[in-house]
Residue, then its C-alpha position, 0 to 999 in steps of 0.5 A: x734361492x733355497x741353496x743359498x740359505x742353508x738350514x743347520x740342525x742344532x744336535x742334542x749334545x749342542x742343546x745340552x752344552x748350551x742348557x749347561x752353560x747357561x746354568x753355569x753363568x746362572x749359579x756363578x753370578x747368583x748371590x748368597x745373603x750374608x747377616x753380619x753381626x756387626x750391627x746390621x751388615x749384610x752382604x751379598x757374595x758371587x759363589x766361591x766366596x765372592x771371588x767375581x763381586x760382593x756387596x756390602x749393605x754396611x751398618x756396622x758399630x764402630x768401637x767410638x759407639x757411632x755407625x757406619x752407614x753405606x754401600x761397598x762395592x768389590x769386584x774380583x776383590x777390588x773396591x770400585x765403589x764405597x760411599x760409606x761413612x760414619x754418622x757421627x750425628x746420633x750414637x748408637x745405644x750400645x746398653x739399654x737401661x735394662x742393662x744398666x741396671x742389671x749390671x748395678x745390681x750384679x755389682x751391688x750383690x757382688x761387691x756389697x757396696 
């Protein structure tokens, strides 16, 4: 019976490859975390750029003054999913009152009025 189930020894080098390999698929599909400054984005990228996926976190600030809320999905640089729109409901405070009134009084001193 024992020759039927024939035992075979995996050698060093075949361990080595394996620990490797699997390192390898480890540090390819690791994200790196990305802060945008666009309002709130984040991303999480593959290594190399995101070449094999990204993910978009998005709370990006559009140029109307309203947010862009929701998730982007990229695999191999192709959108597979995006569920991202803008909140049309609240603006977003692009200046505070500090500001505002700062930026009054620079005018006021600048221009004397």
């Amino acid at each position: 019976m024992s020759d039927f189930v024939a035992k075979k020894r995996i050698s060093k080098k075949e361990i080595f490859i394996l620990i490797l390999l699997a390192l390898i698929v480890v540090f390819i599909f690791f994200p790196r975390r990305h802060s945008l400054k666009d309002g709130g984005t984040v991303t999480y990228e593959s290594c190399f750029s995101g070449v094999v996926y990204t993910i978009e976190q998005r709370h990006r600030l559009q140029d109307n003054g309203y947010y862009e809320n929701g998730i982007v999905i990229y695999i191999a640089g192709i959108e597979i999913f995006n569920n991202s729109e803008i909140d049309n409901s609240v603006p977003a405070e692009t200046r505070s009152s500090d500001v505002e009134s700062l930026s009054e009084e620079i005018d006021r001193v600048v221009y004397k009025t």
